[in-house]
N, C-alpha and C positions, 0 to 999 in steps of 0.2 A: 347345823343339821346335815348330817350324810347319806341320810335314807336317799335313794333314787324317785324322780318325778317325771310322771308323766307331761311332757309336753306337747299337746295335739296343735296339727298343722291344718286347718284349711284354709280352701281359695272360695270359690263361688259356693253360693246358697242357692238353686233356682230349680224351678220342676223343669224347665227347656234351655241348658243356657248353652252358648255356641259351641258348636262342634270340636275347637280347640281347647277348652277349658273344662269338657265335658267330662271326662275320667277324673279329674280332680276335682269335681263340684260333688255336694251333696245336696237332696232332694230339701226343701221346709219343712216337711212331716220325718223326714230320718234325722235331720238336727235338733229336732223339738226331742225328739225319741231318746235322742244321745245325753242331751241336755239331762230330763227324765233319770235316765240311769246315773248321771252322775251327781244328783240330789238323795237318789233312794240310798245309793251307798256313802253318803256324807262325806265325799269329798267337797272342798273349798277351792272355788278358783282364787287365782290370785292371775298377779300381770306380771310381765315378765323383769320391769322395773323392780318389782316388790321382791321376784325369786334370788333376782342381782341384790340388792339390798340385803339381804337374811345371810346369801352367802358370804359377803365381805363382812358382817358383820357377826358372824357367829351366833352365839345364843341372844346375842343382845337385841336383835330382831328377829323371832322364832317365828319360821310360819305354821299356819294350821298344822292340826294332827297328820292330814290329808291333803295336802295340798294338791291343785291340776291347773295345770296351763292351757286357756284356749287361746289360741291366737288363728289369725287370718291374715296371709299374704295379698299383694297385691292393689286391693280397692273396691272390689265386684261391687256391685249396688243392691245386690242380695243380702248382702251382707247388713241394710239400715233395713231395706224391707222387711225380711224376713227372718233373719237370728237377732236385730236388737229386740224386739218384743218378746221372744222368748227368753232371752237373757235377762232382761229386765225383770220377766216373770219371778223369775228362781235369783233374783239380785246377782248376779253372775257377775264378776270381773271378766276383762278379757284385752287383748291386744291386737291393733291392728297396722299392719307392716304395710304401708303404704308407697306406692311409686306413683312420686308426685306429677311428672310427666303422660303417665296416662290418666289422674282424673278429671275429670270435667271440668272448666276453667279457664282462668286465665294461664294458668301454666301450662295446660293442656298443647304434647306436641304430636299427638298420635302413639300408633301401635298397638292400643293395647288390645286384648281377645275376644271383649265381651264390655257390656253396657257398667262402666265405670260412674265410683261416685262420684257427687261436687263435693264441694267443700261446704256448704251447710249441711251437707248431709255426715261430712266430717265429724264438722264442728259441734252435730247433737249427737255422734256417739260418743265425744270426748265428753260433754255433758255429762250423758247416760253413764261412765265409769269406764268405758272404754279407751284405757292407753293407745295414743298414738306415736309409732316408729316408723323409723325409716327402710327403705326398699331400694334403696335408688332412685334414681330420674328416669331413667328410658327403659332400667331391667336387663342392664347387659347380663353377659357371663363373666364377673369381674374378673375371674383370674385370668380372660384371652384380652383385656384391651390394656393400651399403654398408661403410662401413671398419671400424664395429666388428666386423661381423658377418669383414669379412674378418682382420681382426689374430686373432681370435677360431680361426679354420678353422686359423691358421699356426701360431699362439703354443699352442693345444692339442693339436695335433698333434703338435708337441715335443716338449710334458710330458709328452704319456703315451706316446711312444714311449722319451723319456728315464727313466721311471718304473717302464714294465716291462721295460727292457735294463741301465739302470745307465749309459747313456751316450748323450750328447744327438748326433741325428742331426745331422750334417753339410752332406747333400744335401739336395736336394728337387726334388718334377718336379710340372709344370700339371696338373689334371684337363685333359683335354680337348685340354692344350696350349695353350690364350688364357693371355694374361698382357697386364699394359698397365703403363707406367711406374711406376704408383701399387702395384700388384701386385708388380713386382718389387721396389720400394724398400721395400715390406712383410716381403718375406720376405727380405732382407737385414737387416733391423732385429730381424727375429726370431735371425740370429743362424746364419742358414746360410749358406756360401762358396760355394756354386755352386746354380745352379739346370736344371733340364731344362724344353724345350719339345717340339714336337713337329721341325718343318719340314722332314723328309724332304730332308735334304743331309746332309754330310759336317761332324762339327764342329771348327771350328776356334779357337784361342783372341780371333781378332777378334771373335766375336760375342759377345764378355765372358762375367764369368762368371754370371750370369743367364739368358743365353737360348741356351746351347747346345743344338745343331738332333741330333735324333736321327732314325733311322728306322725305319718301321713295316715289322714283320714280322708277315704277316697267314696266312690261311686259306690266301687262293689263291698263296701265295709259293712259287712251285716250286723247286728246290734250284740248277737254273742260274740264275735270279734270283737267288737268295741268295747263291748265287757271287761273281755280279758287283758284288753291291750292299757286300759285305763287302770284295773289291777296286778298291771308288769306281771301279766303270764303269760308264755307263751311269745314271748317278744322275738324270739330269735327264728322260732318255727316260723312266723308270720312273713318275717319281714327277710325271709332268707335267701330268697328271690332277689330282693331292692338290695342287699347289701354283697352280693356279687358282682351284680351289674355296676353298683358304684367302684366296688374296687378295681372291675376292669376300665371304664368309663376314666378312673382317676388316671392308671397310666398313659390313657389316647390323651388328654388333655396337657398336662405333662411333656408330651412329647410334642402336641399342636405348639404347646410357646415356645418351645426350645428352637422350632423350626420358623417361627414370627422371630425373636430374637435374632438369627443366624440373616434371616434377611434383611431384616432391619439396618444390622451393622452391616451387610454387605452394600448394601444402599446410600450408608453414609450417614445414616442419621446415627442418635446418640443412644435412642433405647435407652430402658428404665433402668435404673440403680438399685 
């Protein structure tokens, strides 16, 4: 199937959530809403395991007429309070990109922005139909840290998502959304079939399965944006804005490593390969 799929990205669910996370949170009443419109026009969630699957496998695993990706980065605790009952409502598949280092726990080592889950509260979205992926551990910006440091954020983030579910996640999505050749072929070696980026377009299986482009579902998303944006209208008008900023943003980072590199070696050490 080549048709293009919407894949929506959120982070928190909360009417107050911290100042940090706030642009990228949606209200309970605006996700119930969203939810709403994507039942009336029969669209079918699926997860992002299931989009990986249909892709490699061509017709022989067809998804819905309609298919739509929700997924949720991060871990917010919004996320079991307030969008699994509505999801549940409307049987909703969905995926959740977890960075096992900020939720609540035993592996719990700090940083994260806002009231993170535990892992029972994990463990009943996995229940509930909710896929669990990987995030990383601490959330770096994978393309700026060194390779052990990076095999380390991917290959841990496995284990203990695979340790406290009983079954090794699948998926995985960018902190941030950066990724760079070396990034992906990391988190391919780790042992995941697809991966998420950011890039606010519609994703399709040309953009392999590494850097499928999802879109951001933000604060200020009014419900006819959402409309459009969940029937690939108006994609580019929207998001014409984020898709500058990332093209310039791509060469400052780019240039950030080249100059980690440059001292790296100047220092003596060995830097990544």
């Amino acid at each position: 199937m080549n048709t293009p799929v919407p894949v929506l990205m959120y982070h928190a669910v909360a009417d107050a959530p911290a100042k940090e996370t706030y642009g990228l949170s949606v209200t309970p009443a605006a996700f119930a809403e969203q939810m709403a419109v994507l039942a009336e026009r029969g669209l079918t969630p699926v997860t992002t395991a299931e989009l990986g699957a249909a892709w490699r496998s061509g017709d022989r695993r067809p998804l819905p007429a309609r298919p739509v990706l929700i997924t949720f980065d991060d871990g917010y605790e919004g996320v079991h309070r307030h969008a699994l009952p509505v999801l549940a409502e409307h049987g909703f598949a969905s995926t959740l990109f977890v960075s096992t280092g900020w939720l609540r726990g035993a592996h719990e080592e700090g940083g994260a922005l806002d009231t993170m889950l535990d892992w029972d509260q994990v463990r009943e979205l996995a229940a509930a139909g909710c896929e669990i992926g990987g995030h990383t551990h601490s959330h770096p910006q994978m393309d700026q840290i060194d390779d052990a440091r990076l095999r380390f954020e991917t290959e841990h983030c496995r284990d203990v998502v695979a340790g406290e579910l009983g079954e090794v996640p699948r998926s995985f999505a960018y902190p941030y959304g950066y990724s760079s050749r070396r990034v992906r072929e990391t988190v391919r070696a780790a042992g995941f079939a697809q991966a998420f980026a950011v890039g606010n377009g519609l994703a399709r299986p040309a953009q392999g399965p590494y850097a499928v482009e999802r879109l951001t579902v933000r604060r200020r998303t009014g419900i006819d944006e959402f409309t459009r944006i969940v029937e690939g209208r108006t994609i580019g008008r929207t998001f014409a804005g984020d898709r500058v900023l990332t093209k310039g943003y791509a060469a400052v980072r780019r240039t950030r490593r080249a100059a980690t590199l440059l001292r790296e070696a100047a220092a003596g050490g060995s830097g990544p390969r």
